[in-house]
N, C-alpha and C positions, 0 to 999 in steps of 0.2 A: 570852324564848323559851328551854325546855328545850331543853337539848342532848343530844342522842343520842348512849348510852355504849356501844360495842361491844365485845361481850364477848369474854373471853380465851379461844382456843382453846388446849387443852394436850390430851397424852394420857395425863391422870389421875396415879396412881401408877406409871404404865409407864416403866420404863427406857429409854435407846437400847438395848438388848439384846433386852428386851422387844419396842418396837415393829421394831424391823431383821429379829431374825432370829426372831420367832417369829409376832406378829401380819401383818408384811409376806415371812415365810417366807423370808426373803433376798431377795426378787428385785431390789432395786438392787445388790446385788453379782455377779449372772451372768445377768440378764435384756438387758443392752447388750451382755454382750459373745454369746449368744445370737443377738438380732437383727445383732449386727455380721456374724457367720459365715453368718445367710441360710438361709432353711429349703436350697435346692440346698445349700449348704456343709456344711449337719448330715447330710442325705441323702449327698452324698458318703462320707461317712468319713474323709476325709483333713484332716489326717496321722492323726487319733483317728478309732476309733471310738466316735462320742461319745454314741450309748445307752447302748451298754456300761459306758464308765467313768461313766456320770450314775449308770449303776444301781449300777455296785462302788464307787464312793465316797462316792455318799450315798445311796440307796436302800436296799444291803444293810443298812449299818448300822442304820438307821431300826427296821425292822426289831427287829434281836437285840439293839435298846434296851429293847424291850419285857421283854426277863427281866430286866434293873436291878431296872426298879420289880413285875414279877411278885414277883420274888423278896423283897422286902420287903412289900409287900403279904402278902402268901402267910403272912411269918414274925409281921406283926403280927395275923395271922388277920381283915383285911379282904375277904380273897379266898380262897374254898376253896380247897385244898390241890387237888383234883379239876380243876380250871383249870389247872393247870400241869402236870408231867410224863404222866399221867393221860391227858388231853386229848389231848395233841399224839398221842402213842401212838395213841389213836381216828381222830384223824386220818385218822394213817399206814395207820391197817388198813382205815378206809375208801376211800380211792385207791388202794390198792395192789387191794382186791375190786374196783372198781373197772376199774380199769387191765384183770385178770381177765378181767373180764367183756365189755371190748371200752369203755366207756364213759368211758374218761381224760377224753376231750376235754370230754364233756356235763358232768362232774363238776368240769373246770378252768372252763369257760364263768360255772358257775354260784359256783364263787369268785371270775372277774374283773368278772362283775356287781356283787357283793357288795365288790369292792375301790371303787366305785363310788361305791357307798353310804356304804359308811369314810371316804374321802377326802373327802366333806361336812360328814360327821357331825364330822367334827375340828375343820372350820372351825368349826361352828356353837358345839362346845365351846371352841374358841378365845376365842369372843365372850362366851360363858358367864362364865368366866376373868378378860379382860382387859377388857372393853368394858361389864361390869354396871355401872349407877349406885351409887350408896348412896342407899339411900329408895326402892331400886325397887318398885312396884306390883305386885300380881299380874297386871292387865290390862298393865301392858308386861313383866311375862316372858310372857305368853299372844303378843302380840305379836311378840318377839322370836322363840319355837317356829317360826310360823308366817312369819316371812320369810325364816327360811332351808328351812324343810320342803316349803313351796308348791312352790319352785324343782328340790327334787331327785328328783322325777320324770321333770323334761322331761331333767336333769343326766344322770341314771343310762340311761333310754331313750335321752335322745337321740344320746349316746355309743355307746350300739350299734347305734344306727340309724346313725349315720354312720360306721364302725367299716364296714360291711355296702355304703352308697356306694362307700366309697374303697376296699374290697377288691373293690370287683365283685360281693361276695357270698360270695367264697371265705373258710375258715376258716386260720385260720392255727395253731400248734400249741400254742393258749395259748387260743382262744375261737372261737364259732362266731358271727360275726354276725349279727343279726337287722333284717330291714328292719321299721318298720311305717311303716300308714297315714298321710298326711299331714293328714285330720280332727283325727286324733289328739294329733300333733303339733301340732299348732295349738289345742287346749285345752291342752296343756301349754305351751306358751309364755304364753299367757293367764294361767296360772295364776303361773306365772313372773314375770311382770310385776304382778299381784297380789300376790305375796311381795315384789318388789322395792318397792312402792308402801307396803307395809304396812312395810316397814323404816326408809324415808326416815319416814314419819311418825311412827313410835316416836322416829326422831331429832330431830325438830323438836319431841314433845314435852319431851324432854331437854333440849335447846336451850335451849328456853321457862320451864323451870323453874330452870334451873341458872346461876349466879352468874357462872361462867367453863362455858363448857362443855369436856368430856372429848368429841373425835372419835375416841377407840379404837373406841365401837361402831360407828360410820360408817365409817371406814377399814375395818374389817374385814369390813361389811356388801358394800362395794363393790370391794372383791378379791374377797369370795366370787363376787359374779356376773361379775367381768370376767375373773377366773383360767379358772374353768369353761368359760365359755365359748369363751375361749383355748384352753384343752387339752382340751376335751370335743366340743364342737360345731364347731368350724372346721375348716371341709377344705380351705381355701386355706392356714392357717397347723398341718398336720395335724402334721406332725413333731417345729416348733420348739414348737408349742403341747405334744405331750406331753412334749416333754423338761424342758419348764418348768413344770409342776402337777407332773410327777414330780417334781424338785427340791424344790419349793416344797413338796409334801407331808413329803418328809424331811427338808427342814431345820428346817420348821417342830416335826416331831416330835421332833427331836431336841434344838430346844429345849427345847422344855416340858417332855418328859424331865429334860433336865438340870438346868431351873429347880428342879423339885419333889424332884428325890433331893440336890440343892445343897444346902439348905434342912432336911433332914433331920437325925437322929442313929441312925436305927434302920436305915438303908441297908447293904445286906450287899455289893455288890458293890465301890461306890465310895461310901467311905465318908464323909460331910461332912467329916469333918478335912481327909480329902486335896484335896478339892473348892475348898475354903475357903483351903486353905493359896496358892492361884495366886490369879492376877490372873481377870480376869473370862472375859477369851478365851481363856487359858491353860487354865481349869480346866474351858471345854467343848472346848477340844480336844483335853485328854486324856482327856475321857469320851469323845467320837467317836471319837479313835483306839482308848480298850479297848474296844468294842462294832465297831468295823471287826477289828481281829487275832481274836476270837473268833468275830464270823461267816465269816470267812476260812477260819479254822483249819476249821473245822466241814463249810464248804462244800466244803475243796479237799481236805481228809485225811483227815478221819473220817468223811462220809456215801458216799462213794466205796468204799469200802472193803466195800459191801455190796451192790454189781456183782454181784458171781462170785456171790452167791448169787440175785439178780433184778437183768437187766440194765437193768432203771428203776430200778432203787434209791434212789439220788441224786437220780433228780430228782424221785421220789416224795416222798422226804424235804424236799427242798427247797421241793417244792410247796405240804405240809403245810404247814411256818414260816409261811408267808403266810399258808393259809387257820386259822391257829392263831391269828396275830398278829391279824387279825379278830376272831375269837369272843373271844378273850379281850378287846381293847379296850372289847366290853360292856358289861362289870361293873368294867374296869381303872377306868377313869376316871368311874365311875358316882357318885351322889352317898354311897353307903354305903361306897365305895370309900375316899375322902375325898384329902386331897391326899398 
């Protein structure tokens, strides 16, 4: 009788670094202690208020990580020059018309839509990234597209749909809610589950083929749907659910971030020498902490400062980074972009 040989699960060429803090976006390190404190305990505020510093300590950053690798990109002429300072400026002139015009709120709605969509589109490059076989087919990259694309329909709507429940319908000073139809809803779930269907089976081809299999792309297939729907869709878990895709989304980026400018020599901000010279966690924490004091700096001294001439100023300016930070990821991370 042949004996049945079970194969080795690993996750490929991925580090602990790799899989912890970028394909699993941290959450065993602040996902327990999360559920420990209780969606009432996050709602409380006490003794933190723990939006707040979720977003000043890893959210902002995340963010103004994105001019590291702009600005190198930029200087190896991978990414127009027009993408960067250029840009944000456009921005700016458009929200501030905007603003003008009576329209802030409609003009904000339609960047936290669009933030929506980013916050997918990461994952999906995530997997791109870390979870691609060697030998892959073009019918399982077609594959791959389409189990994470199917899903972010229901992801993006159905966020503002319930976004619209749990406010009652009212806007809040960042996005207008939208309810829709629950026909609706329910082809995007459909479809959702057809994304999720099409991905377990891209996996099992993998599986099937492969000597030892790599579950990077299955792990990160099934974070993508259980995170989302954690921070997107739940209105029993609304709170802790967003504090934690918010997390997850910045830490995550601020790995990759890190990995890809680590790795370099043409980095203008933070230079591979210096990178290289620490230890592993040492030398992304002091890329975190220079991209946390520069968007600090920015936030709390310098965009301030242009009050007395438009008293939105700041938060025009502020608002812009984000819906910048968007358009540029684009083309940042695009394949011509390259690493």
């Amino acid at each position: 009788m042949n004996s049945v040989r079970l194969k080795l699960w690993t996750v490929g060429k991925n580090n602990l670094f790799d899989v912890v803090l970028i394909i699993m976006g941290g959450l065993p390190l602040y996902l327990p202690f999360l559920c420990f404190i209780g969606e009432a305990g996050l709602r409380a505020n006490v003794p933190f208020d723990w939006a707040f510093w979720g977003n000043q300590i890893v959210s902002m950053p995340h963010v103004w990580a994105t001019y590291a690798r702009l600005t190198r990109k930029i200087g190896e002429g991978k990414v127009h020059f027009l993408f960067g300072a250029p840009a944000y400026i456009a921005v700016v002139a458009l929200l501030i018309i905007a603003s003008l015009k009576g329209f802030f709120l409609e003009a904000m709605t339609a960047v936290n839509v669009w933030q929506s969509f980013h916050y997918l589109r990461q994952v999906y490059g995530i997997s791109r990234f870390f979870g691609r076989p060697e030998g892959e087919t073009n019918f399982e990259k077609q594959l791959s597209f389409w189990a994470y694309h199917l899903a972010m329909p229901l992801f993006v709507i159905g966020r503002w749909n319930m976004l619209y429940i749990y406010w009652h319908g009212k806007p809040s000073d960042a996005i207008i809610p939208v309810g829709f139809p629950a026909p609706l809803l329910t082809i995007l779930w459909i479809l959702a589950g057809l994304g999720l269907g099409i991905g377990l089976y891209l996996e099992a081809l993998k599986y099937g083929r492969a000597k030892n299999y790599d579950c990077s792309g299955l792990l990160t297939l099934l974070i993508y749907f259980a995170i989302h729907w954690f921070g997107f869709l739940s209105i029993q878990f609304y709170f802790i659910g967003f504090i934690t895709v918010t997390i997850f989304h910045a830490v995550q980026y601020l790995g990759i971030s890190w990995h890809f400018e680590e790795m370099q020599v043409t980095t203008n901000i933070f230079t591979a020498k210096v990178l290289k010279a620490l230890p592993t966690l040492g030398s992304f924490v002091a890329f975190w902490l220079a991209v946390y004091l520069v968007g600090d700096f920015a936030q709390s001294a310098l965009m301030p400062l242009g009050n007395s001439l438009y008293p939105k100023f700041a938060l025009v300016c502020l608002s812009s980074i984000s819906a910048h930070h968007y358009l540029v990821d684009t083309v940042l991370w695009g394949r011509k972009a390259g690493i």
